[in-house]
C-alpha positions in Angstrom: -10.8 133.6 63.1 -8.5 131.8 60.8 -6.9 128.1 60.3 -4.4 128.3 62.8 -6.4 129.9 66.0 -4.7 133.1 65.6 -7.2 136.5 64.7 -5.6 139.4 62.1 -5.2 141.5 65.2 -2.9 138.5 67.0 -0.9 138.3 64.1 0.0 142.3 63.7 0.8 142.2 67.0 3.2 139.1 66.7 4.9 140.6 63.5 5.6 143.9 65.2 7.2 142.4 68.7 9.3 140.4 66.4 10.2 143.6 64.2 10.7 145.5 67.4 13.1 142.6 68.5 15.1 142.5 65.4 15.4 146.9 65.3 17.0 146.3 68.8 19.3 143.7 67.5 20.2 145.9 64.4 21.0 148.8 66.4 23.4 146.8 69.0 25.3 145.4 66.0 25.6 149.1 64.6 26.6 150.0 67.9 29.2 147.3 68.4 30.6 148.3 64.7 31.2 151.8 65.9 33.1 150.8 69.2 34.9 148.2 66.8 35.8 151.4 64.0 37.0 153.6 67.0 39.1 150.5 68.6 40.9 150.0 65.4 41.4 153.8 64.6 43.4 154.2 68.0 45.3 150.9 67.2 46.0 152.9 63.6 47.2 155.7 65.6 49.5 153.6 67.3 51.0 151.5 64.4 51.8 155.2 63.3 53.5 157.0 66.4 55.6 153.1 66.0 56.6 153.3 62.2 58.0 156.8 63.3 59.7 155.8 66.0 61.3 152.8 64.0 62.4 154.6 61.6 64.2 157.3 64.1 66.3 153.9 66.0 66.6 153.2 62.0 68.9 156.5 61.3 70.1 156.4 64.8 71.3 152.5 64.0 73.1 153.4 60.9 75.2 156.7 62.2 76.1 154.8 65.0 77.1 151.2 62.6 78.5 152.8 59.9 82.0 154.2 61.4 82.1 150.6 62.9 81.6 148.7 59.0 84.5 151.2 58.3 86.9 150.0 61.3 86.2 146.0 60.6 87.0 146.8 56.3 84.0 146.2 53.7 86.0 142.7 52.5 85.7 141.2 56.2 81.4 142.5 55.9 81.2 140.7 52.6 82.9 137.6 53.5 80.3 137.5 56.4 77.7 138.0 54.7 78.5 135.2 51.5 79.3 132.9 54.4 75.9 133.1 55.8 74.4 132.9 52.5 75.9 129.7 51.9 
């Protein structure tokens, strides 16, 4: 028996619950990081099928604008534009 009440066998015993404890904590925070890595790969995705999207309303924006810069004249678009810049 030593100091503290507690015999060699007592104390094995006591290190390997808490070792057991913190294995089970280790592998729900490995866990949660893999449900975290396939959350943000489908947001990834997303951001992706969006950019491509964008960029089609982008095109579709400027064939449908451009004819209507022509109709107002380019002097009228600048003036705009160094109006609001003032």
């Amino acid at each position: 028996m030593s100091e503290d009440g507690y015999t060699t066998p007592e104390r094995l015993s006591s290190l390997e619950a808490k070792t057991d404890r913190v294995l089970e904590e280790i592998s729900i925070l490995r866990s949660s990081f893999v449900e975290l890595e396939k959350y943000m790969g489908n947001h990834a995705k997303d951001i992706a099928a969006m950019k491509v999207e964008l960029n089609f309303f982008k095109t579709v924006g400027a064939w449908i604008f451009a004819p209507l810069l022509g109709l107002i004249g380019l002097g009228s678009v600048l003036a705009i534009v160094y109006a609001l810049m003032r």
